[in-house]
C-alpha positions as CSV (number, residue, x, y, z in Angstrom):
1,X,0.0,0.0,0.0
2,X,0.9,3.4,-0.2
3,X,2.3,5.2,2.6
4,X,1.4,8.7,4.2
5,X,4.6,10.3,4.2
6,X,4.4,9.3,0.5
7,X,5.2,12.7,-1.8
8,X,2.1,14.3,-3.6
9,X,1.9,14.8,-7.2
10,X,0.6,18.1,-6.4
11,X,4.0,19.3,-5.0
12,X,6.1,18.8,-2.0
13,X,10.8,19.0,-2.9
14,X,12.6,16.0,-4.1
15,X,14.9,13.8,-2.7
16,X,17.6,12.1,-4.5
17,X,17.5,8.3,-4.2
18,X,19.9,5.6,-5.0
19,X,19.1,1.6,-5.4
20,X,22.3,1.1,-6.8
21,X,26.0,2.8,-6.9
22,X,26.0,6.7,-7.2
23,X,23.0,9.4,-6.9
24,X,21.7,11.2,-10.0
25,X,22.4,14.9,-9.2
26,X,19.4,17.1,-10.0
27,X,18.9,19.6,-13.5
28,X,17.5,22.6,-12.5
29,X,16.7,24.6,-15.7
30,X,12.9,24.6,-17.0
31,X,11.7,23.2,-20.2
32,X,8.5,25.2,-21.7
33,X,6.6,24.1,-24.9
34,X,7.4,25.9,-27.7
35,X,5.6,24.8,-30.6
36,X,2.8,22.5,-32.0
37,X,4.6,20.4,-33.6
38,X,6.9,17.3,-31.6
39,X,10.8,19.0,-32.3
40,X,11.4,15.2,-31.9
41,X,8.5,13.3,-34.4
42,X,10.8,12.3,-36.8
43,X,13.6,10.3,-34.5
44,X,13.3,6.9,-35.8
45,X,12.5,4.6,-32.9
46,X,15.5,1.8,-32.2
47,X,14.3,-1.2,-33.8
48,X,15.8,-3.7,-31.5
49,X,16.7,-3.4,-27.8
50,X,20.7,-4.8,-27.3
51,X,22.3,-5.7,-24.2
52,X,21.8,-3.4,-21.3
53,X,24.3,-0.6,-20.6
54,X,24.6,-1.4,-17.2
55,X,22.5,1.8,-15.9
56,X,19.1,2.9,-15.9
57,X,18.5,6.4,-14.5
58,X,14.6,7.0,-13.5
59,X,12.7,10.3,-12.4
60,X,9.7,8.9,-10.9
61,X,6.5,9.7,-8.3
62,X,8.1,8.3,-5.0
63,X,6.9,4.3,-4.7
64,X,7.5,4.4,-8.4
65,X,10.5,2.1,-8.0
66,X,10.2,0.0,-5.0
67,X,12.9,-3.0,-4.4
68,X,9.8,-5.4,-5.0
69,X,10.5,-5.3,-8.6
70,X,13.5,-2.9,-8.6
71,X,15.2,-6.1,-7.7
72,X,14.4,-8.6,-9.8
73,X,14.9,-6.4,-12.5
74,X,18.3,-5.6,-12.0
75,X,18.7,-8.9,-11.7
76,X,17.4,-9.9,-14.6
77,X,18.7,-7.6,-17.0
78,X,22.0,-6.0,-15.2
79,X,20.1,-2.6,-15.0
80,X,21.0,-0.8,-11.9
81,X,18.7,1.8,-11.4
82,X,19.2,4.9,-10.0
83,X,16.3,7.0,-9.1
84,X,15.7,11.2,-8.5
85,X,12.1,11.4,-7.1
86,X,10.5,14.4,-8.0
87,X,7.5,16.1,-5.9
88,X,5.4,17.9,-8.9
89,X,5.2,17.8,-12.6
90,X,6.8,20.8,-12.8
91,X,9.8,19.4,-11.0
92,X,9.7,17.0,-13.2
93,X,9.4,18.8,-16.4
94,X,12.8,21.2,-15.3
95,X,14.2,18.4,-14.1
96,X,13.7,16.6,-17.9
97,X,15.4,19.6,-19.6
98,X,17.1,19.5,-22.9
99,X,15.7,15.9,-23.7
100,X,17.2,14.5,-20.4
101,X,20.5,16.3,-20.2
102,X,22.2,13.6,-21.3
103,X,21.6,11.9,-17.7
104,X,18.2,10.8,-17.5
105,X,16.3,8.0,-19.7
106,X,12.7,7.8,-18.2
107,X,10.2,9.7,-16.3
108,X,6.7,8.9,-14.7
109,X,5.1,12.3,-15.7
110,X,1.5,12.7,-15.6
111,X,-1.0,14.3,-18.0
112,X,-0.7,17.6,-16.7
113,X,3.2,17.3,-17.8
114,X,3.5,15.0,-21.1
115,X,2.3,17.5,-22.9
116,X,5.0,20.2,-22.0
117,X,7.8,17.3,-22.3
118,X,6.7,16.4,-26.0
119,X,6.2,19.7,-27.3
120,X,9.3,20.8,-25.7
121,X,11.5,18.6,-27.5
122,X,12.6,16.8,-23.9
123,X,11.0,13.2,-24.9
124,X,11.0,11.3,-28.1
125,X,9.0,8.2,-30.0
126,X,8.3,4.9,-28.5
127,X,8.5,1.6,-30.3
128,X,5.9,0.1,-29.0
129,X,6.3,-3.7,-30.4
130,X,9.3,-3.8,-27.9
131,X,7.0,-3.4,-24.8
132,X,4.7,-7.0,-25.3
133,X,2.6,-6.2,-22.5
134,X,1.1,-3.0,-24.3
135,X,-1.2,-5.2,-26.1
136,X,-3.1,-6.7,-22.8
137,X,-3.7,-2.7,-21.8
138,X,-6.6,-1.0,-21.8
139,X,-8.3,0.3,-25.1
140,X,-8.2,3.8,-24.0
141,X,-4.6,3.5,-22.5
142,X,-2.8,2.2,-25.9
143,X,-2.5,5.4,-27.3
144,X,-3.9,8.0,-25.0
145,X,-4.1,12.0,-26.3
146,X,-1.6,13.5,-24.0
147,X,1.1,10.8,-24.5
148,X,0.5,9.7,-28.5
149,X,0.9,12.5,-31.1
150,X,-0.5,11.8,-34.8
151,X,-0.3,8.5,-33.9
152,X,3.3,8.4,-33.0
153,X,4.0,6.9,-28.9
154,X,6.2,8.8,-27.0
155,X,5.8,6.8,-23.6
156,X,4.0,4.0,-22.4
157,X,1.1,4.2,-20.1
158,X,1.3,3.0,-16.4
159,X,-1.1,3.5,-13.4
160,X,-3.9,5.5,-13.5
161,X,-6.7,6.6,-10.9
162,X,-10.0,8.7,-10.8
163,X,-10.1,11.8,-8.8
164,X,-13.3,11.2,-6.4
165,X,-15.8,12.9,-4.4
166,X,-14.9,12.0,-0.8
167,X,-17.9,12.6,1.7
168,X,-18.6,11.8,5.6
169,X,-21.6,9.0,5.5
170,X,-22.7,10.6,8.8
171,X,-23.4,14.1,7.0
172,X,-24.1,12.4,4.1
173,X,-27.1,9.3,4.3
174,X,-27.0,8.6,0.6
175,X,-24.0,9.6,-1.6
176,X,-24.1,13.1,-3.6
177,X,-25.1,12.8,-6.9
178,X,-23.3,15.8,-8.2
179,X,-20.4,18.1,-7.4
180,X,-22.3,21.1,-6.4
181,X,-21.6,20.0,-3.0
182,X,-18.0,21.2,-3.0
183,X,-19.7,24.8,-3.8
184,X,-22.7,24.6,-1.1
185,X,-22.4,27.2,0.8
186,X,-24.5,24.5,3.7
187,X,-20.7,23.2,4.1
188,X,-18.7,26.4,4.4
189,X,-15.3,25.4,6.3
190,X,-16.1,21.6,5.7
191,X,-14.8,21.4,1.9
192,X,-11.0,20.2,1.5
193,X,-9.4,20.1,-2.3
194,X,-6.5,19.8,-3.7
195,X,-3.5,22.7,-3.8
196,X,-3.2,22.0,-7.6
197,X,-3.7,24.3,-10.8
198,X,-5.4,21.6,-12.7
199,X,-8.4,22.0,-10.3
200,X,-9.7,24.5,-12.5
201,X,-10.4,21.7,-15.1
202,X,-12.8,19.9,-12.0
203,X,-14.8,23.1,-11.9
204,X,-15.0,23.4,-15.8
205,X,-16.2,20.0,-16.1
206,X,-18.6,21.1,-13.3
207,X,-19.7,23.4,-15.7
208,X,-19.8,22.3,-19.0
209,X,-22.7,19.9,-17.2
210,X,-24.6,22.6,-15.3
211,X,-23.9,26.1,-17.5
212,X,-24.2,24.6,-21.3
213,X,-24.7,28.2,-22.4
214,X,-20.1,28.5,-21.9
215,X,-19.9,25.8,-24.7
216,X,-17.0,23.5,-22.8
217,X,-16.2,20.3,-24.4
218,X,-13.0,19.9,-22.9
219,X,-12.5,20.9,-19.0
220,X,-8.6,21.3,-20.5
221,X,-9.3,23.1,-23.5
222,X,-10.6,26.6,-22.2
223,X,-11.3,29.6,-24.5
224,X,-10.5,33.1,-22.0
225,X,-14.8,33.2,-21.1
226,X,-15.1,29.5,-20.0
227,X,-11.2,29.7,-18.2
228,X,-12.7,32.6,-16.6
229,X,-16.0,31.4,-15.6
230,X,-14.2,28.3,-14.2
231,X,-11.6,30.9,-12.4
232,X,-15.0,32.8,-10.5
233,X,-16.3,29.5,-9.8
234,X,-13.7,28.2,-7.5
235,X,-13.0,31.6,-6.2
236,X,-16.6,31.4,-4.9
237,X,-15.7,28.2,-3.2
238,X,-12.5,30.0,-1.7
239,X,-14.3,30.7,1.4
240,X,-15.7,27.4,2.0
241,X,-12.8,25.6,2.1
242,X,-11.0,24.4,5.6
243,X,-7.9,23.7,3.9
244,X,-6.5,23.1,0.5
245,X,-4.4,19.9,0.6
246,X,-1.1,18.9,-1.2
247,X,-0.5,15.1,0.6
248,X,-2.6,12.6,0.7
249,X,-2.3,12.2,4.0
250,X,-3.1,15.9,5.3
251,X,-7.0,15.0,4.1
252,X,-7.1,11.9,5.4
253,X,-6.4,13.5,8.8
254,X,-9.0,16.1,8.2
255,X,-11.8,13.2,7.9
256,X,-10.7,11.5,10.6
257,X,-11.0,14.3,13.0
258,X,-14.3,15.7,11.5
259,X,-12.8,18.8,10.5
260,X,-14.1,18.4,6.8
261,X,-17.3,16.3,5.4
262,X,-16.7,16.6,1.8
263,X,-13.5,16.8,-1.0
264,X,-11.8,16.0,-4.3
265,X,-9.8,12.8,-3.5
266,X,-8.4,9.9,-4.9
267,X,-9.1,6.3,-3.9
268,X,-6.4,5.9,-1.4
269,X,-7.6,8.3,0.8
270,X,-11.1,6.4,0.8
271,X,-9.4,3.2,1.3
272,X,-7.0,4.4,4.1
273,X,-9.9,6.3,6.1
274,X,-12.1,2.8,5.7
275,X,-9.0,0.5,6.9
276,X,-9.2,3.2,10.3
277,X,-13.1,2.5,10.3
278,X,-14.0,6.2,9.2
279,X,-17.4,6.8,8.0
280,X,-16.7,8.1,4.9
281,X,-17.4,7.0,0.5
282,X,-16.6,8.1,-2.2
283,X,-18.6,8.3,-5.7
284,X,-17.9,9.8,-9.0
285,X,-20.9,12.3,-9.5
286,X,-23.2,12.7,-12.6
287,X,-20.7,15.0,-14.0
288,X,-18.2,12.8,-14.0
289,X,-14.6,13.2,-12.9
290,X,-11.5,14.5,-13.7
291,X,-7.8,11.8,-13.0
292,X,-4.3,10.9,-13.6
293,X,-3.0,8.9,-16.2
294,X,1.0,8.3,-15.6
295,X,3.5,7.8,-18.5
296,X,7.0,6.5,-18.7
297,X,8.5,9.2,-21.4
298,X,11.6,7.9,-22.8
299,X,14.2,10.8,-22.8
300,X,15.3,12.4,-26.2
301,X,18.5,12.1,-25.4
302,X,18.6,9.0,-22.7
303,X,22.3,7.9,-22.2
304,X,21.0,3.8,-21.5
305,X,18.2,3.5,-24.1
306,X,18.7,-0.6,-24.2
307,X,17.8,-0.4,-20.1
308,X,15.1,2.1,-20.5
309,X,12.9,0.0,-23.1
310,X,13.5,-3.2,-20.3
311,X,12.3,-1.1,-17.9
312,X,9.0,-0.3,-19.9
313,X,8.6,-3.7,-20.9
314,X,9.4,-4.7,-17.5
315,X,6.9,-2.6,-15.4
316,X,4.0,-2.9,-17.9
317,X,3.5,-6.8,-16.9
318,X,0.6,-7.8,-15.3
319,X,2.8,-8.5,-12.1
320,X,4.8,-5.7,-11.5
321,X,1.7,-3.6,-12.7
322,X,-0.6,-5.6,-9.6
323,X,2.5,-5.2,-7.0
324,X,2.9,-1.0,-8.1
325,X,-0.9,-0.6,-8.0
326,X,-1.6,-2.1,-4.4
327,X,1.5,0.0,-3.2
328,X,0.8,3.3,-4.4
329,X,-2.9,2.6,-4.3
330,X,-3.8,3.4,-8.3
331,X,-5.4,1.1,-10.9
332,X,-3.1,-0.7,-13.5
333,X,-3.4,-0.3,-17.2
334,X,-2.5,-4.1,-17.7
335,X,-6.0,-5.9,-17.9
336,X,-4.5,-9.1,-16.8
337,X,-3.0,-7.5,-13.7
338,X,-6.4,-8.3,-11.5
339,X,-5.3,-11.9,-10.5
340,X,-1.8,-10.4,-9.1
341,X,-3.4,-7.8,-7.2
342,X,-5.9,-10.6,-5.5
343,X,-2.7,-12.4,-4.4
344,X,-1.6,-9.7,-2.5
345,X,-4.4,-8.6,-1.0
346,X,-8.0,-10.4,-1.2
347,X,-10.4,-7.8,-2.7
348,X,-7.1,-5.6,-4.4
349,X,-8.7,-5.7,-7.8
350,X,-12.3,-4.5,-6.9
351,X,-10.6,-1.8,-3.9
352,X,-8.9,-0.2,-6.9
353,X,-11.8,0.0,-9.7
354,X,-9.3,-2.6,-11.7
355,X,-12.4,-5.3,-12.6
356,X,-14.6,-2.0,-13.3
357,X,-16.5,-2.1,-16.8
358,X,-14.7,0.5,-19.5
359,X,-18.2,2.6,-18.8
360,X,-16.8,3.8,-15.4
361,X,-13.8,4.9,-17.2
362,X,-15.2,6.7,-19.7
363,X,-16.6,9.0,-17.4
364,X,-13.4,10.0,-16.5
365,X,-11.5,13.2,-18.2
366,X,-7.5,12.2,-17.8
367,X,-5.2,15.1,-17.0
368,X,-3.7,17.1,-19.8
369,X,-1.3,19.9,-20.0
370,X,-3.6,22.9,-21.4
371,X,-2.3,24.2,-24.5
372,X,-3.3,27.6,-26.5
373,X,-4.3,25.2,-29.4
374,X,-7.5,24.2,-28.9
375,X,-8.6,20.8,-30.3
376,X,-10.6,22.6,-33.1
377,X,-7.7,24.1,-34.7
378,X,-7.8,27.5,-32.9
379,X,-5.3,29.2,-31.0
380,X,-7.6,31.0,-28.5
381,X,-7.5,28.5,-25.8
382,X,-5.3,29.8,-22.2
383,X,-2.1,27.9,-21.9
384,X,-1.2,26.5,-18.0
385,X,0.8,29.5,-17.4
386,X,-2.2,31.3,-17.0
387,X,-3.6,27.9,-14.9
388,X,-0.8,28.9,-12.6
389,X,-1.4,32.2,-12.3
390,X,-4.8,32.3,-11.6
391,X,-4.2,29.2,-8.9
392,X,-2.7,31.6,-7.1
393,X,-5.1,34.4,-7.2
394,X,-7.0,31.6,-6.2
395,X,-5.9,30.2,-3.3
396,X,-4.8,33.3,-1.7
């Protein structure tokens, strides 16, 4: 299972990690999209994956690489890997700088991220008939939007998870059926979500359910009206909120001392606050919900390329996917992972939505980074810079 003290994707330092002989120092400069159009489309994929160089080095969501299947892997293959955990996307994206620097192959970036690390030139194409396991994935995992670019892969697709509504079963008899809870001003100083600029895509989908008139089809995809309207939305909810949160942990504490009865979650909080006997549920309202999707991006210019496609095709087995998913508490892409994750612990598959018919995940809109190109061939769409700066006006 995941643990508490576990890093947020929402933000939190990093800490440099070693399962192996020597620590991977950190890049600091930023990468930024520049253009439209992959710098890096035309790289020809290797054709082949040759012996192993010996190292693999990893930046990756902390319980990304645990010595479960670190191990054995190293083991197999004569990859050691060395691991920089990073405590945000953004980290991550600085951290992925100039394709890698020359010192990084892979990293577990999110939605809100892959799109930043394509465009910016810092990841390149996948050859996806070296990673076998692809083909037992998920449908809508094989070639996802935000990690597969005019059909061209540029990662492979790992662990995913919905982002719930979380809600005390004493305040609440019967689960909410919509998200207009989180702005009801019945629960001011009981709300919790989290410290994240992506947020603002919950409260567009919110809207593009409830105000049709603003025209969103894509909670990621906002012209300046509907980013706005979204923007007024969750500053309306400012006062309502006891405390935005940025670890897992700091709202599971919230539940358990009653301070809060409602928030944006994932499903390891619900399944944490159950194991302590908490009254709480979670559902995923009519208007369906926002999530993660994680992606192992190969670097553009990754110094152990043979080790970094046996890592992929290492960690997308039903296995390693089942022993990953029950630690860090997420759902596997791998369809075949379910049996694995009922070994370790009776009731894994079902606790993490990984038996769940493909209609429960199509109501869910994966994280993307937002772009100025809109999906209909406009440029009138506000970029996550402005997502950032308006967080901030935001939170206060």
């Amino acid at each position: 299972m995941k643990k508490s003290m576990l890093r947020s994707r929402l933000g939190i330092a990093a800490a440099a990690v070693v399962l192996g002989a020597t620590v991977v120092p950190v890049v600091t400069t930023s990468a930024n999209a520049s253009t439209l159009t992959p710098p890096t489309q035309n790289m020809k994929p290797q054709a082949s994956v040759g012996k192993g160089e010996g190292s693999l080095n990893l930046i990756a969501w902390e319980g990304y690489a645990q010595p479960t299947w670190v191990k054995p892997f190293t083991k197999a293959t004569g990859c050691v890997v060395n691991i920089q955990y990073a405590g945000s996307s953004s980290e991550m994206v600085s951290l992925m700088a100039h394709g890698g620097g020359g010192q990084y192959d892979l990293v577990s970036a999110s939605g809100d991220a892959d799109l930043r690390l394509i465009y910016g030139g810092n990841v390149k194409p996948v050859n996806m008939s070296l990673i076998p396991s692809w083909k037992q994935f998920r449908p809508f995992l094989k070639a996802p939007s935000f990690n597969t670019i005019n059909g061209k892969h540029y990662g492979v697709s790992y662990e995913f998870g919905p982002n719930v509504l979380l809600y005390s079963t004493k305040t609440f008899v019967k689960a909410p059926t919509s998200w207009s809870v989180l702005y009801n001003k019945a629960y001011k100083g009981k709300i919790t979500v989290p410290d994240n600029p992506i947020q603002i895509a919950d409260a567009a989908l919110y809207l593009s359910k409830t105000k049709k008139s603003l025209g969103i089809t894509d909670p990621y995809e906002l012209t300046q009206p509907q980013f706005n309207a979204a923007v007024s939305l969750l500053k309306s909810e400012h006062p309502l909120i006891k405390k935005y949160w940025a670890l897992a942990s700091t709202e599971i504490s919230l539940f358990q001392n009653g301070s809060v009865v409602a928030g944006a979650a994932w499903p390891y909080q619900t399944n944490t606050l159950k194991a302590a006997s908490a009254k709480v549920a979670d559902t995923i309202p009519s208007e369906g919900a926002t999530g993660w999707a994680d992606t192992w991006l190969l670097a553009t210019n990754a110094p152990h390329p043979n080790c970094a496609y046996r890592w992929m095709a290492w960690v997308s087995t039903p296995k390693v996917q089942a022993q990953e998913a029950m630690y860090f508490g997420e759902t596997p892409a791998n369809t075949l992972a379910c049996t694995y994750m009922n070994q370790i612990q009776k009731g894994g598959c079902s606790q993490y939505h990984a038996n769940a018919p493909e209609s429960y995940f199509s109501t869910i809109k994966f994280w993307k980074t937002p772009l100025a190109a809109c999906g209909n061939g406009k440029n009138n769409c506000v970029d996550f810079t402005q997502w950032q700066q308006a967080w901030t006006t935001i939170v206060g």
